[in-house]
CHARMM internal coordinates of N, CA and C (Angstrom, degrees):
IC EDIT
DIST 1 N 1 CA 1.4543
DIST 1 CA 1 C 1.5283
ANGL 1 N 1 CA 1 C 110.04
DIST 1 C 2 N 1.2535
ANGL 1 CA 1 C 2 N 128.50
DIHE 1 N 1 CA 1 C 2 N 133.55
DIST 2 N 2 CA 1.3418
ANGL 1 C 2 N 2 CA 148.57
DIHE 1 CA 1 C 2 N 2 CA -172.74
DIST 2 CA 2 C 1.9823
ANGL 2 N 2 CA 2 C 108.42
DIHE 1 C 2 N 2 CA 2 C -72.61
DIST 2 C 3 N 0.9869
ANGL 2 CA 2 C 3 N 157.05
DIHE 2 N 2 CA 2 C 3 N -179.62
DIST 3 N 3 CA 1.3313
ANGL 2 C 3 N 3 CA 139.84
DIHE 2 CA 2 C 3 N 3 CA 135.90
DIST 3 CA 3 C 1.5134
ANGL 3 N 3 CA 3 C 93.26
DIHE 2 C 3 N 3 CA 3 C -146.39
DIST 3 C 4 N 1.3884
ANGL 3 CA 3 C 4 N 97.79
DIHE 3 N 3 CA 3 C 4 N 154.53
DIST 4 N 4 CA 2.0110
ANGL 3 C 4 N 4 CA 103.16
DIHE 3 CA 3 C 4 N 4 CA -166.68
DIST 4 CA 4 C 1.7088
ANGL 4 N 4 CA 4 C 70.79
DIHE 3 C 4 N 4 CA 4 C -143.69
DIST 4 C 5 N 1.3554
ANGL 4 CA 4 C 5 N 111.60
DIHE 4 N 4 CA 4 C 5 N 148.50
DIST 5 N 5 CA 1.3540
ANGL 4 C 5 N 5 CA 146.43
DIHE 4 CA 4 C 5 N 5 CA 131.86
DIST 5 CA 5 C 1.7968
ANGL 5 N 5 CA 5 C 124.39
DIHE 4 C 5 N 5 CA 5 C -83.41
DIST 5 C 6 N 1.4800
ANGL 5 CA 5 C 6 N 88.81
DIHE 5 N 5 CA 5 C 6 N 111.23
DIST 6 N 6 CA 1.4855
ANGL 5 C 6 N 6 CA 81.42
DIHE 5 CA 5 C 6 N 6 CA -165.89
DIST 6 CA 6 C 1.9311
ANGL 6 N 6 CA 6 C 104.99
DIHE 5 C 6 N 6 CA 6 C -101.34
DIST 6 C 7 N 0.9978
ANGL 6 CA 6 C 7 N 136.49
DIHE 6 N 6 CA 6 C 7 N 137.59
DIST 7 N 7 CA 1.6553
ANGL 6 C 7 N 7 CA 119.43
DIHE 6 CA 6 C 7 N 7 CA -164.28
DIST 7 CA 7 C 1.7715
ANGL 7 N 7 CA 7 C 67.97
DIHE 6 C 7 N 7 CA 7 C -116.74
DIST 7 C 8 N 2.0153
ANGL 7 CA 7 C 8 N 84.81
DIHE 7 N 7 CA 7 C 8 N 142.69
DIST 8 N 8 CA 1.6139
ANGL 7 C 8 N 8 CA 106.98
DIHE 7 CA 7 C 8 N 8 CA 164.27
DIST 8 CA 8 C 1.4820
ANGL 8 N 8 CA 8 C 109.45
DIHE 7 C 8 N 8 CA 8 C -121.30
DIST 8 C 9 N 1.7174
ANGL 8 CA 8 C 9 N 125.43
DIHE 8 N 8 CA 8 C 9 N 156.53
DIST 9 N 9 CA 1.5187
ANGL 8 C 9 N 9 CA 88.78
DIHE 8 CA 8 C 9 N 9 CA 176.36
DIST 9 CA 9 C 1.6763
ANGL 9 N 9 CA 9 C 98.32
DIHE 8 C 9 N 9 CA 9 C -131.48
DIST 9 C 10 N 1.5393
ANGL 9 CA 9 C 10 N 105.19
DIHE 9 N 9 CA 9 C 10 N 43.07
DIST 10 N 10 CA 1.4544
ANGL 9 C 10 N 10 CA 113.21
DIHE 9 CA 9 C 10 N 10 CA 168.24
DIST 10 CA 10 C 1.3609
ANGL 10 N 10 CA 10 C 104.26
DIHE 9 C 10 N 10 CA 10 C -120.55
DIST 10 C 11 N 1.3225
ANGL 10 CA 10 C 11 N 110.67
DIHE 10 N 10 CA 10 C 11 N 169.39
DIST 11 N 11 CA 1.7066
ANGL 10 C 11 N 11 CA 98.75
DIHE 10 CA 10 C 11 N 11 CA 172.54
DIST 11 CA 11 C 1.0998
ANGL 11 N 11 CA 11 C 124.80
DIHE 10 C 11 N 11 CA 11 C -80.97
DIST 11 C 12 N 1.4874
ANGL 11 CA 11 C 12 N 143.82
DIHE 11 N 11 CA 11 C 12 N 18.84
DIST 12 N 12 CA 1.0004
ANGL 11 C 12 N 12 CA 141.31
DIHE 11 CA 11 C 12 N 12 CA -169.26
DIST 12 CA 12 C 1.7833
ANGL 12 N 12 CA 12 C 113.00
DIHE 11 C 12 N 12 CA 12 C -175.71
DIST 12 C 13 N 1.3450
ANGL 12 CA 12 C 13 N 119.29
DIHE 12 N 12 CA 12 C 13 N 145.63
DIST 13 N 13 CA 1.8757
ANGL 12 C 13 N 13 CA 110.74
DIHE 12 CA 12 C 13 N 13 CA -172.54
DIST 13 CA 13 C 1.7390
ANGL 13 N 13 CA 13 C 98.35
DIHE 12 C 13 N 13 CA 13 C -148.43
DIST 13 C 14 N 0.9343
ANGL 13 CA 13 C 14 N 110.36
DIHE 13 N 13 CA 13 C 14 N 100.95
DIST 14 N 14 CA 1.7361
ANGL 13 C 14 N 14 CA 122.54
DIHE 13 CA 13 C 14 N 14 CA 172.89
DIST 14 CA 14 C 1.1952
ANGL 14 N 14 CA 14 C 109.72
DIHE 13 C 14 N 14 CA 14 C -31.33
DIST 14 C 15 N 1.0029
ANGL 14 CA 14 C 15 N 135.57
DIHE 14 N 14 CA 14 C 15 N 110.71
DIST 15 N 15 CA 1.7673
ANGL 14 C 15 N 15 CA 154.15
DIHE 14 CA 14 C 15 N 15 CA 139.15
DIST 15 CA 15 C 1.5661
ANGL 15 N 15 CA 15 C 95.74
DIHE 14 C 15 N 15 CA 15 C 22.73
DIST 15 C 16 N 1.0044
ANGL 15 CA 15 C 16 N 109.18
DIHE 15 N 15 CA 15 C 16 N -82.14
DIST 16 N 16 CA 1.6937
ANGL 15 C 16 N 16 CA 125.27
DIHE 15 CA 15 C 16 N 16 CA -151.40
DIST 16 CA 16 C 1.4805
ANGL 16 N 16 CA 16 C 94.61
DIHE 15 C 16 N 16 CA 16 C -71.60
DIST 16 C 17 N 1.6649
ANGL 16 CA 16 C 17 N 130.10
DIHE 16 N 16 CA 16 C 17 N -31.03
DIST 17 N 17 CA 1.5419
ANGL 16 C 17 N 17 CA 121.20
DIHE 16 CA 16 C 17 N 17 CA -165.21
DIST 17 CA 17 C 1.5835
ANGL 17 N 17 CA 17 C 97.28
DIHE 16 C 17 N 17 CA 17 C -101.03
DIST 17 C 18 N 1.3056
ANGL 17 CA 17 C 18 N 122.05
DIHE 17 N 17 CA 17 C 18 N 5.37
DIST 18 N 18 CA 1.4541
ANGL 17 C 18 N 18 CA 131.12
DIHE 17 CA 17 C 18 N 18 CA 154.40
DIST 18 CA 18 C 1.3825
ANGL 18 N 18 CA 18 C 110.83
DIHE 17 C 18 N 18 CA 18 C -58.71
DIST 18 C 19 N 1.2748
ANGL 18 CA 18 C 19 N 95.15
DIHE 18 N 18 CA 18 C 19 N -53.08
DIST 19 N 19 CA 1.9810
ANGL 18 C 19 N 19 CA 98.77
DIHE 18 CA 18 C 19 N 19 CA -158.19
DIST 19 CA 19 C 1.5557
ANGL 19 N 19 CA 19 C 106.34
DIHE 18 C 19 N 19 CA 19 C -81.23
DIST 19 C 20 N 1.2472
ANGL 19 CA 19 C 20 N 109.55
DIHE 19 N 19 CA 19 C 20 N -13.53
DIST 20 N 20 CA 1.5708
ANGL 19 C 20 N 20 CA 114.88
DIHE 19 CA 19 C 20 N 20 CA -171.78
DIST 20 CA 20 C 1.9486
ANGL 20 N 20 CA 20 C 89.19
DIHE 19 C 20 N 20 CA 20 C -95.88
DIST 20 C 21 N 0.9791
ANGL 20 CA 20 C 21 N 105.35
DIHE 20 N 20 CA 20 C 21 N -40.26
DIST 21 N 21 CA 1.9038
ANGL 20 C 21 N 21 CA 97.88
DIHE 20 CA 20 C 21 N 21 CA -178.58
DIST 21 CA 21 C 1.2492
ANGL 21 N 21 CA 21 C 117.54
DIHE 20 C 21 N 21 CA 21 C -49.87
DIST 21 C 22 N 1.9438
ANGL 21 CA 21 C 22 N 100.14
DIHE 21 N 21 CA 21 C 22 N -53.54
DIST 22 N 22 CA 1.2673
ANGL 21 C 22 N 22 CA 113.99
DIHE 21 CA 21 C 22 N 22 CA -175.43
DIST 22 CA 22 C 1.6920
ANGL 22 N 22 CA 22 C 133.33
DIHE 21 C 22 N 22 CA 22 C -74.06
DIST 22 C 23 N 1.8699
ANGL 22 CA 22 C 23 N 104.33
DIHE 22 N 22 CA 22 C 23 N 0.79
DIST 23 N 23 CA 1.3526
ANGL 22 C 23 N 23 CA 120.29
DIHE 22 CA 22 C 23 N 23 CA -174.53
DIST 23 CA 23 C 1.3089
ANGL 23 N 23 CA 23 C 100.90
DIHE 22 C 23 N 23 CA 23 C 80.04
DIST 23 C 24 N 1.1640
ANGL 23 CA 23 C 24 N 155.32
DIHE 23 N 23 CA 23 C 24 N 11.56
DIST 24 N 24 CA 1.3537
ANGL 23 C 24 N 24 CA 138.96
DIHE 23 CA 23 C 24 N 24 CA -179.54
DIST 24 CA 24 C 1.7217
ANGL 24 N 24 CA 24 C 94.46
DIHE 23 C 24 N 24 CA 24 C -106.71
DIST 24 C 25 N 1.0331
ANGL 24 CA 24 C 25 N 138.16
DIHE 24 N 24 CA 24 C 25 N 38.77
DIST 25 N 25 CA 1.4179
ANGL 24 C 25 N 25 CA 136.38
DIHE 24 CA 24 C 25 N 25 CA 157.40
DIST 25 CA 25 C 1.6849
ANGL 25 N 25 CA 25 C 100.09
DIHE 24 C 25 N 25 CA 25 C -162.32
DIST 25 C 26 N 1.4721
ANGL 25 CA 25 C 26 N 119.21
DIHE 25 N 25 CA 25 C 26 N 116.69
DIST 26 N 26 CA 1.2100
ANGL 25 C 26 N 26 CA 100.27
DIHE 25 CA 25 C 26 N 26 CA 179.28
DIST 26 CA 26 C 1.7626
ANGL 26 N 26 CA 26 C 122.59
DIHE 25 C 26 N 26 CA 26 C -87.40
DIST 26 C 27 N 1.7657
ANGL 26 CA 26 C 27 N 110.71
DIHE 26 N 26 CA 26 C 27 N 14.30
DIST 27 N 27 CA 0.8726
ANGL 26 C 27 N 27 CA 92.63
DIHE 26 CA 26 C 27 N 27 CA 176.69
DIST 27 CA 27 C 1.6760
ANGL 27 N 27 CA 27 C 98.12
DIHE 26 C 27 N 27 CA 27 C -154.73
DIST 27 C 28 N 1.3842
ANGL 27 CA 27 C 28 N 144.89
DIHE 27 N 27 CA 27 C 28 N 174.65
DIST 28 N 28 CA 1.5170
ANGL 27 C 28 N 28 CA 129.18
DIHE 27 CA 27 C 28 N 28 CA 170.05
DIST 28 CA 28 C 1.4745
ANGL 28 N 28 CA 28 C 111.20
DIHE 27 C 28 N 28 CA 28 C -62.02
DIST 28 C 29 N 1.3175
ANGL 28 CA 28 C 29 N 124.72
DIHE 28 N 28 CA 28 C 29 N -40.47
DIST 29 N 29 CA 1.4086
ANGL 28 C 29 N 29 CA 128.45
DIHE 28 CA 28 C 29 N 29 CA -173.13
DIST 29 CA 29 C 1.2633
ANGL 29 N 29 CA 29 C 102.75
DIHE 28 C 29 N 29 CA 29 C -60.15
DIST 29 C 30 N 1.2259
ANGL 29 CA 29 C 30 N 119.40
DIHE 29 N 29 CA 29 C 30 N -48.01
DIST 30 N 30 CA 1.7509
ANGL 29 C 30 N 30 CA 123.70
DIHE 29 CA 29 C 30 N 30 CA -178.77
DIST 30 CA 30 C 1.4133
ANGL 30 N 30 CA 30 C 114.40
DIHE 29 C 30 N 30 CA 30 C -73.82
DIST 30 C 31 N 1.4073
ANGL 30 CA 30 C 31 N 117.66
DIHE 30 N 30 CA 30 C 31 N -37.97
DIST 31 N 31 CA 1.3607
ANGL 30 C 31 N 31 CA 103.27
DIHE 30 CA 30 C 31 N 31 CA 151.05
DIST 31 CA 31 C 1.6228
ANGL 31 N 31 CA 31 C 131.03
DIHE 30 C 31 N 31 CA 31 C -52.72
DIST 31 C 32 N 1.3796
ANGL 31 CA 31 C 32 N 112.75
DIHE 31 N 31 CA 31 C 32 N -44.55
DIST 32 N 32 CA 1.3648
ANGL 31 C 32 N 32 CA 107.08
DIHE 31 CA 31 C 32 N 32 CA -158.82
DIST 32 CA 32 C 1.8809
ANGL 32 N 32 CA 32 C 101.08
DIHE 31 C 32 N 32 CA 32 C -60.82
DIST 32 C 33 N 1.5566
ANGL 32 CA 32 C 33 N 109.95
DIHE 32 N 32 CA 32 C 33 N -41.44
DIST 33 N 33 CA 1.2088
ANGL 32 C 33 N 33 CA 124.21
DIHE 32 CA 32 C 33 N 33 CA -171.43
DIST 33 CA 33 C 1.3441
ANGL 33 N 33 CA 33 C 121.40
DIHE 32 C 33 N 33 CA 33 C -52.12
DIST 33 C 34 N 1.4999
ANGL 33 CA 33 C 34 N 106.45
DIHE 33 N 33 CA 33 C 34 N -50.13
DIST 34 N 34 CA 1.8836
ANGL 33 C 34 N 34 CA 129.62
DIHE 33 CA 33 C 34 N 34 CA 163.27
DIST 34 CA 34 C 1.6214
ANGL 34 N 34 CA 34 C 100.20
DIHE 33 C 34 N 34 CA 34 C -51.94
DIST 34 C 35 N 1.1432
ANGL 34 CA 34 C 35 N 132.34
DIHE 34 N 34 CA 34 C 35 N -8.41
DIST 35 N 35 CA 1.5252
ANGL 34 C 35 N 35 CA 120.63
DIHE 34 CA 34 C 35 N 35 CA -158.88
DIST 35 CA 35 C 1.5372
ANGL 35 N 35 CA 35 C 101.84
DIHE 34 C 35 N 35 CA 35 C -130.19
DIST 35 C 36 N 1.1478
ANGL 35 CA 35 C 36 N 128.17
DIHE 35 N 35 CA 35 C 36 N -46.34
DIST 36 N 36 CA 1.6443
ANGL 35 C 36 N 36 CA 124.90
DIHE 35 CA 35 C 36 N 36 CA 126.56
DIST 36 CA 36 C 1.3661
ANGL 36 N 36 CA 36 C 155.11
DIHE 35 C 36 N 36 CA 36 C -38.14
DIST 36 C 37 N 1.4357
ANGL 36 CA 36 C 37 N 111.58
DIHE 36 N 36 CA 36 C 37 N -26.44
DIST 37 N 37 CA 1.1692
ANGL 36 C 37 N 37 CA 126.43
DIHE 36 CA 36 C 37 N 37 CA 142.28
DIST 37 CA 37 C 1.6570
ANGL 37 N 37 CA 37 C 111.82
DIHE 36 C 37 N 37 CA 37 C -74.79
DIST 37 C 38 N 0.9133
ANGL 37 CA 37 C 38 N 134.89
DIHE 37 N 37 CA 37 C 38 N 36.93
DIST 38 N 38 CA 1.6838
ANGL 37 C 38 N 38 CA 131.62
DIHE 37 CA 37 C 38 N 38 CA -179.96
DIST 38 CA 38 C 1.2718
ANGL 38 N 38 CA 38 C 125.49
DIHE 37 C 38 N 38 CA 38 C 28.56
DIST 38 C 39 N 1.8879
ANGL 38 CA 38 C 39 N 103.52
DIHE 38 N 38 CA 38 C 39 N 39.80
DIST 39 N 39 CA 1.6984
ANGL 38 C 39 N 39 CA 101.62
DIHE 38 CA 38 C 39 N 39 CA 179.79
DIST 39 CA 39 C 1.4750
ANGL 39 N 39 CA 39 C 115.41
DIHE 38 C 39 N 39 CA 39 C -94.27
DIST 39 C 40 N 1.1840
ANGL 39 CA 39 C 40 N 117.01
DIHE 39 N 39 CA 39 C 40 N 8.17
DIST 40 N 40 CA 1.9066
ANGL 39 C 40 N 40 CA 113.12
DIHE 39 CA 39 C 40 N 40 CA 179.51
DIST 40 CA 40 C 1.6018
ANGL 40 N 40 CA 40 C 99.15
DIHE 39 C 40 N 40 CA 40 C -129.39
DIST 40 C 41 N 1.3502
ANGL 40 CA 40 C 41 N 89.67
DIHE 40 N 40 CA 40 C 41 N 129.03
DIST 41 N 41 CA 1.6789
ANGL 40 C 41 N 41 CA 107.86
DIHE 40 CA 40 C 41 N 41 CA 158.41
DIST 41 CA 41 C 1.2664
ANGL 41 N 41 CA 41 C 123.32
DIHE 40 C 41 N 41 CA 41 C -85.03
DIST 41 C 42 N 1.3817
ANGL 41 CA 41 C 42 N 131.55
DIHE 41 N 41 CA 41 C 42 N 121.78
DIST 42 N 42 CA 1.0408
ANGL 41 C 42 N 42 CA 133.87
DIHE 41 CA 41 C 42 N 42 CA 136.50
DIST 42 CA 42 C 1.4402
ANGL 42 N 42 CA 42 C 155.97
DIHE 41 C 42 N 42 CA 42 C -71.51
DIST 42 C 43 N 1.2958
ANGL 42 CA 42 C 43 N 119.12
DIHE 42 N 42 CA 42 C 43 N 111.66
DIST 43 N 43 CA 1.6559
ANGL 42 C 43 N 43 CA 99.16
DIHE 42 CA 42 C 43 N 43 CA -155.02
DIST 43 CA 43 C 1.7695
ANGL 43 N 43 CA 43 C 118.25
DIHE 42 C 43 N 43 CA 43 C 58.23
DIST 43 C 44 N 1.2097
ANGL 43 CA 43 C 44 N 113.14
DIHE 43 N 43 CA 43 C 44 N 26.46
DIST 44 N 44 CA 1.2997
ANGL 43 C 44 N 44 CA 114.15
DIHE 43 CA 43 C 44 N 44 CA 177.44
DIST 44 CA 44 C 1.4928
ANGL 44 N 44 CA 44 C 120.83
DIHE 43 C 44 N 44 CA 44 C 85.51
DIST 44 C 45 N 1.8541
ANGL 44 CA 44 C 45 N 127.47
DIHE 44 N 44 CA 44 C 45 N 0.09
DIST 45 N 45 CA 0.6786
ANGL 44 C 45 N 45 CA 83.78
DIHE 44 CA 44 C 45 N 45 CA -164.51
DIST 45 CA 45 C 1.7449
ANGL 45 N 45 CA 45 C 73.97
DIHE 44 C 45 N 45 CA 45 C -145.32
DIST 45 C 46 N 1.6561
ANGL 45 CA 45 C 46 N 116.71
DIHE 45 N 45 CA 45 C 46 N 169.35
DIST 46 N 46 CA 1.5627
ANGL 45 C 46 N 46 CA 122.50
DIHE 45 CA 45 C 46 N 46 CA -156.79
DIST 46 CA 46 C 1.4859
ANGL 46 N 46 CA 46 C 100.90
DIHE 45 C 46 N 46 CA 46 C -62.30
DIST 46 C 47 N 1.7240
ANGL 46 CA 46 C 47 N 126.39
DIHE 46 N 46 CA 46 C 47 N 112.95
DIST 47 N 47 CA 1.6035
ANGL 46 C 47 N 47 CA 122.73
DIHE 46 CA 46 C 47 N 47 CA 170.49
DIST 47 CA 47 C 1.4502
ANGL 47 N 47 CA 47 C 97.95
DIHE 46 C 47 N 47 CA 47 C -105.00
DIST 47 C 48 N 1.6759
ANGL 47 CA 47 C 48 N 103.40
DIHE 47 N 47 CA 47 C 48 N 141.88
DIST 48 N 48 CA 1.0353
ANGL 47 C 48 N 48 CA 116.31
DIHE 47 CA 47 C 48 N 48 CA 175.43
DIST 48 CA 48 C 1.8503
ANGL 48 N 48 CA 48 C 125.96
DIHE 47 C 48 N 48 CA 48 C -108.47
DIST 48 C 49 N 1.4360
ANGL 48 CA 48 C 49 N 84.49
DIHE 48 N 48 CA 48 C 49 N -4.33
DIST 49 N 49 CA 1.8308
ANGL 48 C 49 N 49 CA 112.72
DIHE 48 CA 48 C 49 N 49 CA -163.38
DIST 49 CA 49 C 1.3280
ANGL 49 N 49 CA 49 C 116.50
DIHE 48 C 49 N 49 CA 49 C -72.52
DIST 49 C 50 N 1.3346
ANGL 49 CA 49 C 50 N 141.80
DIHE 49 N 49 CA 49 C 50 N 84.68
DIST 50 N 50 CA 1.5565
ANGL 49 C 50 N 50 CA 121.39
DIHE 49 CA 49 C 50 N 50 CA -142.18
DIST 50 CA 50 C 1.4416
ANGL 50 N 50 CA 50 C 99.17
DIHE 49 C 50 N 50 CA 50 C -74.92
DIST 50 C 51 N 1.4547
ANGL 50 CA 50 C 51 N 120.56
DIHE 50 N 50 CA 50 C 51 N -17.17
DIST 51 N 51 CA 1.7433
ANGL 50 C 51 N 51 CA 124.83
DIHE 50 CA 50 C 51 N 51 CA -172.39
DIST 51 CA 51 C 1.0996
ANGL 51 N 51 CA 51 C 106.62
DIHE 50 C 51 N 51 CA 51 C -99.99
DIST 51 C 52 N 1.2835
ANGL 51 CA 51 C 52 N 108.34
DIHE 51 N 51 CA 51 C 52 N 3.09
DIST 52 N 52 CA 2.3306
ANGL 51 C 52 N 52 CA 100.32
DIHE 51 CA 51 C 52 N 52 CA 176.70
DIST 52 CA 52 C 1.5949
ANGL 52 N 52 CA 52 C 98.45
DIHE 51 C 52 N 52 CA 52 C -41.17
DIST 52 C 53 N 1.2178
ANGL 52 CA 52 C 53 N 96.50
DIHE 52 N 52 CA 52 C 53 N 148.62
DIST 53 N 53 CA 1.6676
ANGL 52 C 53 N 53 CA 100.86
DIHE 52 CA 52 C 53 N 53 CA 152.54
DIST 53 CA 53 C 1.3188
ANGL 53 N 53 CA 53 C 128.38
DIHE 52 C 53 N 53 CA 53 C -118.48
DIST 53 C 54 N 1.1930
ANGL 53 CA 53 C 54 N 91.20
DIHE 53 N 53 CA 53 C 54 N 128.34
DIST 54 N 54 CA 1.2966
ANGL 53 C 54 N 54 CA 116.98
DIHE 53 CA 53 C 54 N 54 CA 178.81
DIST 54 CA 54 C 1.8130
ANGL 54 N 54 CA 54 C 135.91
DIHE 53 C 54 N 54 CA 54 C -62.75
DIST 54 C 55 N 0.6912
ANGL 54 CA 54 C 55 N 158.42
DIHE 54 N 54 CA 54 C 55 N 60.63
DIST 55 N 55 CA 1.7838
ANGL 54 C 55 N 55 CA 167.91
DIHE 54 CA 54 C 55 N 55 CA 152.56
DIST 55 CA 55 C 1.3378
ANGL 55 N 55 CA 55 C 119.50
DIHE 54 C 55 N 55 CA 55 C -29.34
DIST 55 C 56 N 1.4537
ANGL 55 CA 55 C 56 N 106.32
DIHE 55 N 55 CA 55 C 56 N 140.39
DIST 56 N 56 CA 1.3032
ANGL 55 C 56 N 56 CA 112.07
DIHE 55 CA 55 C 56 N 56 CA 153.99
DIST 56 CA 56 C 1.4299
ANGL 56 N 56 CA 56 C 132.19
DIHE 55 C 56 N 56 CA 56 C -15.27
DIST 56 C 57 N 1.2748
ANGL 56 CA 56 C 57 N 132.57
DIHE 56 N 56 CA 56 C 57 N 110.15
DIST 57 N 57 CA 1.5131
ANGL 56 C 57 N 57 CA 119.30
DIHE 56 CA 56 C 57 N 57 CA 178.72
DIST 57 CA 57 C 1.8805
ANGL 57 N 57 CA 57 C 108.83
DIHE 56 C 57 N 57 CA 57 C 118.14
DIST 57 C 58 N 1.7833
ANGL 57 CA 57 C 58 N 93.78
DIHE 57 N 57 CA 57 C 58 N -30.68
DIST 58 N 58 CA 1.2427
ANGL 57 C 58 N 58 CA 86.11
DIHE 57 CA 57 C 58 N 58 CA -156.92
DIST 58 CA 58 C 1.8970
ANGL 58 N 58 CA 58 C 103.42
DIHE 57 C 58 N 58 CA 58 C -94.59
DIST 58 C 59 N 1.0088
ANGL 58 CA 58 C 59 N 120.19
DIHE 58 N 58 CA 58 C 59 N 171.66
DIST 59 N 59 CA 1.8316
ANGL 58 C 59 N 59 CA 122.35
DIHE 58 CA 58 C 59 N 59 CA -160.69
DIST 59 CA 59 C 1.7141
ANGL 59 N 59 CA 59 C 94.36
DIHE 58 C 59 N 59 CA 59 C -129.57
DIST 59 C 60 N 1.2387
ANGL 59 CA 59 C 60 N 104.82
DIHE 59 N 59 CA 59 C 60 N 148.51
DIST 60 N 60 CA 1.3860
ANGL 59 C 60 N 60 CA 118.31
DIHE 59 CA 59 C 60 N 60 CA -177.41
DIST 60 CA 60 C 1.6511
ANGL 60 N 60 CA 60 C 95.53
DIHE 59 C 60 N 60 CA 60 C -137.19
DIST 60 C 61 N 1.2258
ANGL 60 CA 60 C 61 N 102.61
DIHE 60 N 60 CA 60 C 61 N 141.06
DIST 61 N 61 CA 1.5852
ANGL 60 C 61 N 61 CA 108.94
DIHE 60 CA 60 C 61 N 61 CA 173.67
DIST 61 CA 61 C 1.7157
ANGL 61 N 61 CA 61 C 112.26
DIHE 60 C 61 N 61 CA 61 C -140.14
DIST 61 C 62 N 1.3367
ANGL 61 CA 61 C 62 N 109.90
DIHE 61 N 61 CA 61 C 62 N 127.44
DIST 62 N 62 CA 1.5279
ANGL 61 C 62 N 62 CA 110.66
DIHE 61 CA 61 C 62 N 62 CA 177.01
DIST 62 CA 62 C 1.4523
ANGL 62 N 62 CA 62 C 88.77
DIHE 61 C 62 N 62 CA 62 C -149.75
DIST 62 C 63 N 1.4924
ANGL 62 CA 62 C 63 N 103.43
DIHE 62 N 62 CA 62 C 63 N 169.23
DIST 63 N 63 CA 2.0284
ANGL 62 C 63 N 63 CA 134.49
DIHE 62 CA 62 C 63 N 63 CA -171.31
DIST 63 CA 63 C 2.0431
ANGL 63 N 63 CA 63 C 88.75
DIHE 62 C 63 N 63 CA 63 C 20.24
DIST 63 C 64 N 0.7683
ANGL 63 CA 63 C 64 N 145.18
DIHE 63 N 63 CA 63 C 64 N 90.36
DIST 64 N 64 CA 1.5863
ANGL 63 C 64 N 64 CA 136.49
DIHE 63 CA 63 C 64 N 64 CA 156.69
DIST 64 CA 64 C 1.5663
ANGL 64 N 64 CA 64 C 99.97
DIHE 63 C 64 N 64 CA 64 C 61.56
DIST 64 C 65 N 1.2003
ANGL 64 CA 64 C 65 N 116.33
DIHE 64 N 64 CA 64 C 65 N 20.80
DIST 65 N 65 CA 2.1338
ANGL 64 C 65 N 65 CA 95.08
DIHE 64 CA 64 C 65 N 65 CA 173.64
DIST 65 CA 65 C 1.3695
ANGL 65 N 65 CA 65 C 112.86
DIHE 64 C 65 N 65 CA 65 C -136.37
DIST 65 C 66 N 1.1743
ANGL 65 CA 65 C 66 N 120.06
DIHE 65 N 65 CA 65 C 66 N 129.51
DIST 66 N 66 CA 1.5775
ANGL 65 C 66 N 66 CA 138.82
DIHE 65 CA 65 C 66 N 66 CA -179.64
DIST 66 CA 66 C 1.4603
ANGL 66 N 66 CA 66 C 117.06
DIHE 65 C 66 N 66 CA 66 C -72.93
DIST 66 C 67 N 0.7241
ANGL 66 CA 66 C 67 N 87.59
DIHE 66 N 66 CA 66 C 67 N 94.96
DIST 67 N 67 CA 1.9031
ANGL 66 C 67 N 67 CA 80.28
DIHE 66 CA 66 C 67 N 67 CA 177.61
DIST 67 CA 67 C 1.6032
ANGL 67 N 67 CA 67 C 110.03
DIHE 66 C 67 N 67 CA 67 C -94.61
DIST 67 C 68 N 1.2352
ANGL 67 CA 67 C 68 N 110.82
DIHE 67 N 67 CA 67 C 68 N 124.59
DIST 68 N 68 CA 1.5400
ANGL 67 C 68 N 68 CA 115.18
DIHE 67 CA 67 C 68 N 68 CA 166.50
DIST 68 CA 68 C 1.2898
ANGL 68 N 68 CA 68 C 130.75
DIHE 67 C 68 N 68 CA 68 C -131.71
DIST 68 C 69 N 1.7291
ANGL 68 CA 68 C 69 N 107.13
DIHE 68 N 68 CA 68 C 69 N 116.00
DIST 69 N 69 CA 1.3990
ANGL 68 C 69 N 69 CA 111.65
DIHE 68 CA 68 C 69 N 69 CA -152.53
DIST 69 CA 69 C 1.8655
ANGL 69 N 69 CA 69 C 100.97
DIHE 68 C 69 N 69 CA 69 C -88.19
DIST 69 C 70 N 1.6927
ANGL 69 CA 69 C 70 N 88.30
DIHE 69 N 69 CA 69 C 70 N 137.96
DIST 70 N 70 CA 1.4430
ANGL 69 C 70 N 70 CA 79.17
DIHE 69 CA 69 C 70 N 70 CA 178.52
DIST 70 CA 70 C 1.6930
ANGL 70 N 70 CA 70 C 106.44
DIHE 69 C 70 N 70 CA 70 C -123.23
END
COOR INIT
IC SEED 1 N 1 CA 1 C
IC BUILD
């Protein structure tokens, strides 16, 4: 498993414009789909919400990579 620290410098970064920042979706449509189909964990556990927001603290995981937003 990979782990990335991702630094944000707003309080908050939408689910779906995570995965497209971080290269793990190369596009929003492919995100939204990966995130509806129940392929990313959040905080450990199946998110389906493509607009959750996301915060400091909180970890995203898709294909083997950890993302942890700080």
């Amino acid at each position: 498993m990979e782990q990335r620290q991702v630094k944000i410098t707003t309080e908050f970064i939408k689910l779906d414009a995570l995965l497209k920042f971080e290269g793990l979706a190369g596009t929003g449509g492919e995100a939204k789909e990966r995130i509806q189909d129940g392929e990313v964990l959040v905080n450990g556990e199946t998110c389906t919400m493509r607009g959750r927001k996301i915060r400091p603290g909180d970890t995203v995981s898709l294909d083997g990579v950890i993302l942890k937003v700080v």
